[in-house]
NUPARO-270559 format. One line per field, with one value per residue (C-alpha): residue number from 1; residue in three letters; x, y, z. Coordinates in steps of 0.02 Angstrom, whole numbers. Layout:
N
k	c(NUM, ...)
r	c(ala, ...)
c1	c(X, ...)
c2	c(Y, ...)
c3	c(Z, ...)
***
This chain:
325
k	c(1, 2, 3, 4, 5, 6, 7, 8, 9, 10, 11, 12, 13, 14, 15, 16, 17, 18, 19, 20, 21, 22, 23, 24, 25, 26, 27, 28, 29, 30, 31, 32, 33, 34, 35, 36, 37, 38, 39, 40, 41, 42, 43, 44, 45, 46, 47, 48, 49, 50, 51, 52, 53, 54, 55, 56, 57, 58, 59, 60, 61, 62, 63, 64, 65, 66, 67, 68, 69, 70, 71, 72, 73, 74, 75, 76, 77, 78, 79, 80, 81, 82, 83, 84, 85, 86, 87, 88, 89, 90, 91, 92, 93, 94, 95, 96, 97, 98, 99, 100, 101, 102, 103, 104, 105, 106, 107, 108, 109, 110, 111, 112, 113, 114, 115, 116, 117, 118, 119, 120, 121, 122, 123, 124, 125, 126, 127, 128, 129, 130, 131, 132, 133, 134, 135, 136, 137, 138, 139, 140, 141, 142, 143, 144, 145, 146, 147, 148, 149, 150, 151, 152, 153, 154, 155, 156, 157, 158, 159, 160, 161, 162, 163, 164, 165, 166, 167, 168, 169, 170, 171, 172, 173, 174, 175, 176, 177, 178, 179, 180, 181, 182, 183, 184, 185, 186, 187, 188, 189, 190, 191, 192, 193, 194, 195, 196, 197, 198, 199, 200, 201, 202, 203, 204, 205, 206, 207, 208, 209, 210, 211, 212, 213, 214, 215, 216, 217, 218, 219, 220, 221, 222, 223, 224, 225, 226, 227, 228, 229, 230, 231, 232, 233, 234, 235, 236, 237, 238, 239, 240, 241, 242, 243, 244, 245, 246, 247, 248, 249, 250, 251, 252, 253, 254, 255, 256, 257, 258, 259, 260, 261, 262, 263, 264, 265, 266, 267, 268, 269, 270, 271, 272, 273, 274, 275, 276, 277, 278, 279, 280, 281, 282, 283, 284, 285, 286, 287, 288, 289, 290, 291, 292, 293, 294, 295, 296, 297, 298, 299, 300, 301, 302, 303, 304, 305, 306, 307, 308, 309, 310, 311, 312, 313, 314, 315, 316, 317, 318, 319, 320, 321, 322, 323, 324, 325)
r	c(unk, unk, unk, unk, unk, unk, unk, unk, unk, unk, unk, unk, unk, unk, unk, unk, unk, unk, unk, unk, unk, unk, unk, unk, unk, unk, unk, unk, unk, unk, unk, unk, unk, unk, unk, unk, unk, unk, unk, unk, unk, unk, unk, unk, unk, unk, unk, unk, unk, unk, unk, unk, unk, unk, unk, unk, unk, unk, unk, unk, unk, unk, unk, unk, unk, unk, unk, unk, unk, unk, unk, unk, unk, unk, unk, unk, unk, unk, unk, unk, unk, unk, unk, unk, unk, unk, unk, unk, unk, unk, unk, unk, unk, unk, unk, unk, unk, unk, unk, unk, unk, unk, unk, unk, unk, unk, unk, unk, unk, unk, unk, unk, unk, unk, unk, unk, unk, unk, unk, unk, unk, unk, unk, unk, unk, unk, unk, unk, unk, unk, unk, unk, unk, unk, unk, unk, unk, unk, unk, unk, unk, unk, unk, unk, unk, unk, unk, unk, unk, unk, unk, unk, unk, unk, unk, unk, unk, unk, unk, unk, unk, unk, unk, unk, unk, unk, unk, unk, unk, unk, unk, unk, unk, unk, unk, unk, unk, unk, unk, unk, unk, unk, unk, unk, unk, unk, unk, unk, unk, unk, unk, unk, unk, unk, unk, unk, unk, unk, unk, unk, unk, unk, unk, unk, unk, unk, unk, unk, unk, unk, unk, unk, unk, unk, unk, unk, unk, unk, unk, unk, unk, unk, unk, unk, unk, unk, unk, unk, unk, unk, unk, unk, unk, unk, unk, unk, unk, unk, unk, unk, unk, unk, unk, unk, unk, unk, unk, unk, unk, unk, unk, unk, unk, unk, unk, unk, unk, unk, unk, unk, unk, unk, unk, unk, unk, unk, unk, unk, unk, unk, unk, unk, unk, unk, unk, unk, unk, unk, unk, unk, unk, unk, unk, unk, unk, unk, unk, unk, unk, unk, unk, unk, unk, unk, unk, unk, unk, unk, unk, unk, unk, unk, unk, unk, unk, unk, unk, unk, unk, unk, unk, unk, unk, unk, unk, unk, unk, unk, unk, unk, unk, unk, unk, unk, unk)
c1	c(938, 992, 1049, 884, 775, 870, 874, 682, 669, 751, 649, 491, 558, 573, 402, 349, 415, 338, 162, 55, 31, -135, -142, -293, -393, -307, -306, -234, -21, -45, -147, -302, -337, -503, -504, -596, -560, -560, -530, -401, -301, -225, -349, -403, -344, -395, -351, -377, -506, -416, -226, -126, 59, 8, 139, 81, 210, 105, 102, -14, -150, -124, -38, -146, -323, -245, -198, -341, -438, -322, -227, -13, 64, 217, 292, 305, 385, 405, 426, 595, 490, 635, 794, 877, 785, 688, 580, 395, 220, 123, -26, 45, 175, 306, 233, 93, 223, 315, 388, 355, 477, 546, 541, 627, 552, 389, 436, 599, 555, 659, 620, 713, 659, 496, 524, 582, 453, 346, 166, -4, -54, 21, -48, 35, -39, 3, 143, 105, 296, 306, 134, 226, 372, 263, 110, 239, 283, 100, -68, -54, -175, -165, -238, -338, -249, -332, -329, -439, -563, -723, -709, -861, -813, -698, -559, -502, -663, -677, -494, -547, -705, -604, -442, -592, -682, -517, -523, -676, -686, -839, -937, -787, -742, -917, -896, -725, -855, -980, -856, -774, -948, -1021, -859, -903, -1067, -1011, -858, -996, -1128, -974, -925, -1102, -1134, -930, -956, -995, -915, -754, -659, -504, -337, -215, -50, 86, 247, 416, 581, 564, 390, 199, 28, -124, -286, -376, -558, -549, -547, -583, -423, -440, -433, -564, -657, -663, -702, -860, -923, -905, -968, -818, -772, -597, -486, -450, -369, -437, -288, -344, -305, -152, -85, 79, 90, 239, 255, 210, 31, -4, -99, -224, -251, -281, -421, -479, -373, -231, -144, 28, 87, 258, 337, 503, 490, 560, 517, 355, 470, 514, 333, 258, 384, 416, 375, 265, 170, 137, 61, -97, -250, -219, -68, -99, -238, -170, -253, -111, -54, 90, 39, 122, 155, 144, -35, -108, -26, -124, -257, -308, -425, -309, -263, -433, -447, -283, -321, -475, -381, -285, -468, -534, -377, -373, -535, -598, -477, -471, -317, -158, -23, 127, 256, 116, 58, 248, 279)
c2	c(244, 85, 0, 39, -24, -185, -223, -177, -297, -443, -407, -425, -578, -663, -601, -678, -845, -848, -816, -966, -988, -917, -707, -681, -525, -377, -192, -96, -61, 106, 144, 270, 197, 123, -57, -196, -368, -461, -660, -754, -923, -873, -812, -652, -472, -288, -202, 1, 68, 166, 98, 239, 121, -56, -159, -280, -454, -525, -461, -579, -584, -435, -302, -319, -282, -143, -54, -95, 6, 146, 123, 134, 35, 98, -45, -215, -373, -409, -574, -677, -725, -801, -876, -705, -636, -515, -432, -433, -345, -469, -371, -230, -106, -43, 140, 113, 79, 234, 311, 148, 33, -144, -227, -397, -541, -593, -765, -692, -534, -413, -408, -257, -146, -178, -138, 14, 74, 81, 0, 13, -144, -301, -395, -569, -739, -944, -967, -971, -935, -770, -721, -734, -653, -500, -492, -452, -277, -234, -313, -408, -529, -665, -648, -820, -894, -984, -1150, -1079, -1025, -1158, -1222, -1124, -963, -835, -779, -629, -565, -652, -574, -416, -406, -486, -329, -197, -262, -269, -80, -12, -8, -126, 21, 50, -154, -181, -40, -132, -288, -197, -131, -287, -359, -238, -274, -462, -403, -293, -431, -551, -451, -420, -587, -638, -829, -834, -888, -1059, -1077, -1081, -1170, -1122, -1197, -1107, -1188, -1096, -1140, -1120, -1181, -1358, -1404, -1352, -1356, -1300, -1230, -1379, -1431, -1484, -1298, -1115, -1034, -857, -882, -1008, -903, -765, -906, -962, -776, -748, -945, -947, -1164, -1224, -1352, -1410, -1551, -1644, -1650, -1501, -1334, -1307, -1487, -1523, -1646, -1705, -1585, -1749, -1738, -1546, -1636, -1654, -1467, -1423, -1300, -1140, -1017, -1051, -951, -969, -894, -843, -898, -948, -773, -836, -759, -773, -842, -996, -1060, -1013, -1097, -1273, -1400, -1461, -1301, -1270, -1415, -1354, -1306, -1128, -1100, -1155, -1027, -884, -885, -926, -786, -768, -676, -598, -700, -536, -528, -702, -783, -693, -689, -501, -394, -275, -449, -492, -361, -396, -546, -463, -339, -481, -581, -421, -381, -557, -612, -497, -459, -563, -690, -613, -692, -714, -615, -468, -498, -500, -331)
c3	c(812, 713, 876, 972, 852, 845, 1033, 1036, 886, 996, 1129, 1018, 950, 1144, 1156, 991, 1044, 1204, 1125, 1082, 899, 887, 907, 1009, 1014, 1066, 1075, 946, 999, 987, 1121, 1105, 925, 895, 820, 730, 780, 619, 613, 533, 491, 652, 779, 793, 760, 816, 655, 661, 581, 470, 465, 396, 375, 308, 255, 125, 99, -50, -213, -259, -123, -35, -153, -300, -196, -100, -242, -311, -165, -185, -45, -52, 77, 145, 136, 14, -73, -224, -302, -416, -540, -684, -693, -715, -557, -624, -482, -510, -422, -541, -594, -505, -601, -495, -532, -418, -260, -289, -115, -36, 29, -39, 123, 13, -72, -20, 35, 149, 222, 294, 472, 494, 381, 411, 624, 540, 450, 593, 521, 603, 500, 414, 281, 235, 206, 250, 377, 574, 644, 520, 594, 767, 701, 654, 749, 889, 807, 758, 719, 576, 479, 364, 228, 144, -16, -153, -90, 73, -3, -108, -282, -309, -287, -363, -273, -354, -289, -99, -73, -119, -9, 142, 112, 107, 257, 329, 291, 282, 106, 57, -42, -172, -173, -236, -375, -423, -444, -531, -659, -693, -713, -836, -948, -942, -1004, -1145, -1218, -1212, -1304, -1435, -1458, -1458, -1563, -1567, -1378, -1415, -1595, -1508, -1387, -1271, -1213, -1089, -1061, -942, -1032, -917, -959, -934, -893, -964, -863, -903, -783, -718, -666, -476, -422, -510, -545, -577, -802, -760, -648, -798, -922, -822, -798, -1000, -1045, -1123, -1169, -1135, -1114, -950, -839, -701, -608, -468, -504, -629, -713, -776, -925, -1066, -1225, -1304, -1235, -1316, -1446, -1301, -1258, -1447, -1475, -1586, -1474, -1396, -1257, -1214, -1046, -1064, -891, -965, -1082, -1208, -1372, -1468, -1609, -1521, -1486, -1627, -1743, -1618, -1703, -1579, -1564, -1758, -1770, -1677, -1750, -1671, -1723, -1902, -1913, -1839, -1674, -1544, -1433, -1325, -1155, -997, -850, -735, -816, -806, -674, -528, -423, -398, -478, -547, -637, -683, -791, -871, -925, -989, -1093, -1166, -1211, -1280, -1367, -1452, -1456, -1567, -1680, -1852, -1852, -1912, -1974, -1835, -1927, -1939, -1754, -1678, -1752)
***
């Protein structure tokens, strides 16, 4: 069976590279299935109207909302995201994937196994000859990433209204919405005057380089931020800036929030030198957080992030031998 499927493969691939680079409208492959011809980066795509095998090759903009929808791919990648290649879904635990398939990481996708799994639908974002590659197996659509989509708008929230129109799903995409908006409307009533007593800073700390959210474009913390009226520090550098660990002094504020990319332990930030001389660490109100939780751009991440704020926001400062434990 092995053998078959890879001389069909080849044969897909001629066909691939014979296509022009746009995939124009098409019935679905398997024939006798109704379709919805949704646009994309790439053209156009007849998508079924109720795929049964999606394979999904971004945890970031494509996993996250599916799940979200409560829909299991049967196939997806998964991201290195450390030195020590750890594998990561992001805001996605590797619970909710159970049964499906690692088809490899999301930025070298196994071609193979995903011929083999036999989808109905692709999901994938950002790179034309991959698009090619796959739209020559089944219909596939590319997905819009951040930088796609207006300053003024959140994408956590576009990306999952595109995936559920790609599926049929508006109704329960607007009750994800309306659920994450009634908890921006209850942390706010709790933190109530504390809203503008206190100011923000976010810096994403990694082994050898720190960069904070910046103005130019609405990442999703930002996003978040703006929907709570939550102040913070930002740079005007576009949409994350790097800058020296001599220039921390700059992103000072009441509440600091240290993503852990390099996750390393709380220990060593909190007790830098550099670090404990800000006013949040000195008072108790600097917090080490999850890179799989803030450094995303899904819903299911959205509200991680909002766990965290909720978590930390309003709780009284504790002392960082008390909070580690």
């Amino acid at each position: 069976m092995k053998p078959f499927l890879l001389v069909a493969f080849c044969l897909l691939l001629i066909t691939a590279c014979d296509r022009p680079g746009l995939q124009k409208p098409h019935l679905s492959l398997n024939p006798g299935v109704e379709c919805r011809v949704i646009q994309h980066e790439f053209g156009e795509t007849c998508v079924p109207l109720k795929p049964q095998r999606i394979v999904t090759l971004s945890p970031l903009v494509t996993l996250d909302p599916l799940i979200a929808l409560g829909i299991k791919p049967i196939g997806f990648t998964s991201s290195r995201i450390t030195q020590k290649g750890k594998e990561s879904l992001f805001s996605v635990s590797f619970d909710r994937v159970l049964g499906a398939k690692n088809v490899g990481n999301e930025y070298q996708p196994s071609l193979e196994k995903i011929l083999m799994l036999k989808p109905d639908l692709i999901l994938f974002c950002c790179d034309a000859h991959l698009h090619n590659l796959l739209s020559a197996i089944t219909p596939t659509v590319s997905v819009p990433i951040p930088s796609n989509v207006p300053a003024n708008q959140a994408f956590f929230k576009e990306n999952l209204r595109y995936i559920a129109t790609l599926l049929g799903q508006k109704t329960r995409a607007e009750e994800l919405l309306s659920q994450y908006q009634k908890r921006i409307e209850e942390l706010k009533k709790r933190l109530g005057s504390q809203l503008q007593q206190m100011e923000i800073s976010v810096l994403f700390c990694d082994r050898n380089v720190i960069w904070t959210i910046g103005n130019k474009r609405h990442s999703i913390i930002t996003s978040i931020f703006n929907d709570l009226g939550l102040r913070y520090k930002s740079s005007s550098q576009g949409e994350y800036a790097r800058f020296s660990l001599e220039s921390i002094d700059e992103y000072d504020a009441d509440i600091l929030f240290i993503v852990n990319v390099a996750e390393r332990s709380s220990s060593f930030y909190l007790q830098n030198p550099m670090f404990s001389s800000l006013k949040a660490v000195k008072n108790n109100r600097a917090y080490v957080v999850s890179q799989e939780n803030w450094y995303t751009v899904g819903i299911l991440g959205a509200n991680k992030i909002l766990d965290d704020l909720e978590k930390y926001l309003l709780s009284p400062p504790q002392s960082h031998e008390y909070w580690e434990n």
